[in-house]
C-alpha positions in Angstrom: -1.9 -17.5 -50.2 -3.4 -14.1 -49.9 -7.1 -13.5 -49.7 -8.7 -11.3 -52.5 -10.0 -8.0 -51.5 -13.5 -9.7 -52.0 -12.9 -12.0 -49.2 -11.3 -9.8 -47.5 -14.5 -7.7 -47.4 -16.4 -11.1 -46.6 -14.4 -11.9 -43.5 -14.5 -8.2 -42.3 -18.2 -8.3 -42.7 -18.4 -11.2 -40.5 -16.7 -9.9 -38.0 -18.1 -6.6 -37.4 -21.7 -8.7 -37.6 -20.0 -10.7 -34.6 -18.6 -7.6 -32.5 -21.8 -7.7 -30.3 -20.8 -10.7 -28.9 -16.9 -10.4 -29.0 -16.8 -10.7 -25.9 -13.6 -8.1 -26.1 -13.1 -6.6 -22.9 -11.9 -2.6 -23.4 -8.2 -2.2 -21.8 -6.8 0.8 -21.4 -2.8 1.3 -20.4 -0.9 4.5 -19.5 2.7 4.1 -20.6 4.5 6.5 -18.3 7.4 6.5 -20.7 10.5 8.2 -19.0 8.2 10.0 -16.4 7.8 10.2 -12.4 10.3 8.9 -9.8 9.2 5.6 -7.8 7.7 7.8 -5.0 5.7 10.1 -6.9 4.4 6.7 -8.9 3.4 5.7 -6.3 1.8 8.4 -5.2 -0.1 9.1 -8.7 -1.6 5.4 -8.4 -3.0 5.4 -4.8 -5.0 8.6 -6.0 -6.0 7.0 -9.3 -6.9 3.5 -7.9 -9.6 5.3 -6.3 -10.9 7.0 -9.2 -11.0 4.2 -11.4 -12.8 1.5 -8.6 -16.3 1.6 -10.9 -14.7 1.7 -14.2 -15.9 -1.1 -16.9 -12.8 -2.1 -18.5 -9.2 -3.8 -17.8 -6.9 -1.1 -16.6 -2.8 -0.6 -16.5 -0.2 1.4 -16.0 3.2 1.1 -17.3 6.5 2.6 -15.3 9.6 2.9 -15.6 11.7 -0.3 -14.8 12.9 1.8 -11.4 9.3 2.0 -9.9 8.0 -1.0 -11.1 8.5 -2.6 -7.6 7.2 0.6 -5.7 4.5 1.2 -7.9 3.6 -2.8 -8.1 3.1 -2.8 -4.4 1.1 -0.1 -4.5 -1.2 -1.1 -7.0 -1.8 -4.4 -4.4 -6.0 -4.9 -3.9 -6.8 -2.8 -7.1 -8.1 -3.4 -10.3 -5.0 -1.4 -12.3 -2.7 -4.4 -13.2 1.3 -3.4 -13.9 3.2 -3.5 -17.1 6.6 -2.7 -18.5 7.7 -0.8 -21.2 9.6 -3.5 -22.7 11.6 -6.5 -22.3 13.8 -8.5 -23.7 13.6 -11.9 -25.7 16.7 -13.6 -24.2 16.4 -15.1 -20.7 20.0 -14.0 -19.2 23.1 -13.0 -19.9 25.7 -10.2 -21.0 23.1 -7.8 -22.2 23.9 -4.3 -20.6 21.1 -1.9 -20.0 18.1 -4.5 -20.9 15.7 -6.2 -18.9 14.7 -9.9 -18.5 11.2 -11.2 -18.2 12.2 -13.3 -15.4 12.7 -10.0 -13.6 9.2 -8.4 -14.6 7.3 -11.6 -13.7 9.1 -11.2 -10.5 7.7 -7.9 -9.8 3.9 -8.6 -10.8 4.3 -7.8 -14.4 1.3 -8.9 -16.5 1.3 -6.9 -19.5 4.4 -5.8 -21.6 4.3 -2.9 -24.2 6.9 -3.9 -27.0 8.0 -2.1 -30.4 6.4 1.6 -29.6 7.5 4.0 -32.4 10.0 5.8 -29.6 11.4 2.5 -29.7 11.7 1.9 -33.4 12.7 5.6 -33.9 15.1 6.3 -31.3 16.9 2.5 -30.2 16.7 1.0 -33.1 14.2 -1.0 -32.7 13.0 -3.5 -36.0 10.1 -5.5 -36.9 12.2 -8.5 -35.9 13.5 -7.5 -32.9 9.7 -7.3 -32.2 8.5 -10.3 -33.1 11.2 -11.8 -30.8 10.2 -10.1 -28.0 6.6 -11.1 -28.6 7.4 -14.2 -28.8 9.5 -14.1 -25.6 6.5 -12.4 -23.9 3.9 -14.7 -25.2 6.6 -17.7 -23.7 6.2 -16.2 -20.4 2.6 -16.3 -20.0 2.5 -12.6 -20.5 0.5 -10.0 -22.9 2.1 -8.5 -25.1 0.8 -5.4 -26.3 2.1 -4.9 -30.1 2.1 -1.4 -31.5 2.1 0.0 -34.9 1.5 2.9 -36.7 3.1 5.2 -39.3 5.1 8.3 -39.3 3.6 11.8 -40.5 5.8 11.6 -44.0 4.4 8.0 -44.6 0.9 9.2 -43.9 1.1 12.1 -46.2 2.6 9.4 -49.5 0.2 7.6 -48.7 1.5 5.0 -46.7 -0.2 4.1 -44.2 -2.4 0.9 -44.7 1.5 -0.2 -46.6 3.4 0.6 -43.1 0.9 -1.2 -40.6 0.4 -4.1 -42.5 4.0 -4.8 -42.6 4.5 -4.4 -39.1 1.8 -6.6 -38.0 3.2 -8.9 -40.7 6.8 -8.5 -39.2 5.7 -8.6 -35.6 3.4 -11.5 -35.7 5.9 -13.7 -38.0 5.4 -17.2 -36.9 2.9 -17.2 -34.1 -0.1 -19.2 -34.1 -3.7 -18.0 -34.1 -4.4 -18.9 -30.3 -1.2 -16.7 -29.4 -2.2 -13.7 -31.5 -6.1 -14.0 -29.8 -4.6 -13.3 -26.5 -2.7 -10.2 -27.8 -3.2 -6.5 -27.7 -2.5 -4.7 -30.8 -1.9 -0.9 -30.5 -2.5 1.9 -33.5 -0.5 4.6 -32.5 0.1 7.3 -35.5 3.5 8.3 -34.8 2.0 11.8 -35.8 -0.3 11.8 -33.3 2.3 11.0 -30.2 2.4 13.5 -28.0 2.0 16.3 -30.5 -1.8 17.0 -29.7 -3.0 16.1 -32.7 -4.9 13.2 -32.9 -6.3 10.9 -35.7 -10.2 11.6 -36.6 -12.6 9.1 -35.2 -13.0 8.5 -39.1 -9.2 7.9 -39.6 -8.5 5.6 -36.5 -11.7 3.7 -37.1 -10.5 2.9 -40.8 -7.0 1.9 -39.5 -8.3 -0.4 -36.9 -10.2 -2.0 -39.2 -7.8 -2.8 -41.5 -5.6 -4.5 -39.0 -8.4 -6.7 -37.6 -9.4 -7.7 -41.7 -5.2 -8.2 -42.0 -5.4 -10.6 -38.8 -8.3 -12.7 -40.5 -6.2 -12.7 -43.2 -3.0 -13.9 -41.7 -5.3 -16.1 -39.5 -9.3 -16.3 -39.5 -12.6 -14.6 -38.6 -12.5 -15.9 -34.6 -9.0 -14.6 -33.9 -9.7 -11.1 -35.5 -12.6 -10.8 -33.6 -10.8 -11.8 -30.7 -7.9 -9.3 -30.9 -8.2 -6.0 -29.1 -7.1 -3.1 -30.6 -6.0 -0.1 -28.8 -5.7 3.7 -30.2 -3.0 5.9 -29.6 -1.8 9.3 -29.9 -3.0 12.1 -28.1 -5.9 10.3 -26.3 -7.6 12.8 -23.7 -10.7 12.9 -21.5 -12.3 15.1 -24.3 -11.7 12.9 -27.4 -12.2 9.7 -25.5 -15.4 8.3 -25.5 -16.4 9.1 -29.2 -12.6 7.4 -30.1 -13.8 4.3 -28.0 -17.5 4.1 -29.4 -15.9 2.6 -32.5 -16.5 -0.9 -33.4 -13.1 -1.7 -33.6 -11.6 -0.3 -31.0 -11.0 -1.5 -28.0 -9.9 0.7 -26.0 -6.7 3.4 -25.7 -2.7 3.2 -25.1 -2.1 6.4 -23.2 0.6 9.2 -23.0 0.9 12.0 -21.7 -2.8 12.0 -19.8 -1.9 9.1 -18.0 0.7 11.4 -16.1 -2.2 12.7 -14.4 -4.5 10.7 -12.2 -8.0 12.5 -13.2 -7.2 12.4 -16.5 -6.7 9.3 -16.9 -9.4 7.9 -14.8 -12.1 10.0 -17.0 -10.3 8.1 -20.1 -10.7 4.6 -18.5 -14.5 5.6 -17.4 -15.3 6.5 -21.1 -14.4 2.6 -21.9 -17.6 0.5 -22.0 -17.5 -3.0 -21.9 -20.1 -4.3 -24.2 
């Protein structure tokens, strides 16, 4: 049964009364995307290790599946954990030009970025192909770090609150509460991907928010608070820290900066734990 927007409002105030004490540690993840050649991976996280050694929040960095093992080794004694831009939710088998999780737990994957809107938009990539791979991650021991967002046309009808909460609907289908706690969502306007726009603090704030009221809806109060969203989209040292002052979020899913070791070093530094 779904909750009326009255105690909807309810929950939601409940849980921004609890965010004090969430206890949500920020975590902030560059996704290389097709970017950087295992050597100069590794290269880019030996200088960013250093930079980041004082930051206050959970770091990661996500390759491509060539320099996973390079980069992984590299990354040995720090605080940046690895993660993979995707995987796939059967175990084996005749599945040309995807990747197990067996092979990415292998390697030191601990984090695994699944349904990103290049993804949906360019490989055909569904709500329920999501939720399968979320559930395969989640089977794994893994994270799985869940993204959603809505295109520039959907934004501009209106769309958007419509768009998110069917993916999270799609993508969670059939997990428990316990499993979605341990999650990382990610709000990443498609708009905002690597165009140089970038939502207002105003606009991502809203959208986060409305996911986190949508998972006390699908589940309770304790697992919405528990859940950490990241923003996406054109996240820079400049917009950073005023993006991750809001309440709910919880830190940033990052392009283009990540590509560049001071960058992204002042990005994680701008994430407080609280």
């Amino acid at each position: 049964m779904r909750l009326t927007d009255n105690e909807i409002e309810a929950i939601a105030q409940k849980i921004v009364a609890k965010t004090p004490s969430s206890g949500r540690r920020p975590i902030v993840v560059g996704n290389w995307k097709m970017h950087k050649t295992p050597s100069e991976g590794e290269a880019l996280v030996r200088e960013l290790a250093a930079l980041v050694e004082t930051a206050d929040c959970e770091i990661g960095v996500a390759p491509a599946y060539p320099c996973l093992g390079q980069v992984g080794r590299a990354l040995g004694g720090s605080k940046i954990s690895l993660c993979a831009q995707n995987a796939y939710w059967e175990k084996a088998g005749a599945f040309t030009g995807e990747v197990a999780i067996g092979m990415l737990t292998e390697l030191g994957v601990s984090q695994v970025i699944i349904g990103h809107s290049e993804r949906r938009q360019f490989f055909g990539e569904t709500d329920e192909t999501v939720n399968l791979r979320a559930k395969a991650v989640l089977e794994a021991g893994l994270v799985p770090i869940l993204c959603v967002g809505e295109s520039l046309q959907e934004r501009d009808s209106g769309l958007t609150h419509a768009v998110v909460d069917r993916q999270v609907r799609g993508g969670l289908a059939d997990l428990s509460g316990s499993q979605v706690a341990g999650m990382v969502l990610a709000y990443e306007p498609v708009w905002a991907i690597g165009t140089g726009k970038v939502a207002t603090v105003e606009e991502a704030q809203e959208v986060h928010s409305v996911i986190r009221q949508l998972l006390a809806e699908l589940h309770d109060a304790p697992t919405a608070g528990a859940v950490r969203i990241q923003y996406g989209g054109s996240v820079k040292p400049d917009n950073a820290a005023q993006l991750l002052a809001q309440p709910d979020i919880d830190g940033a899913l990052v392009g283009g900066a990540a590509l560049k070791a001071t960058d992204f070093a002042a990005i994680c530094m701008a994430a407080k734990a609280e």
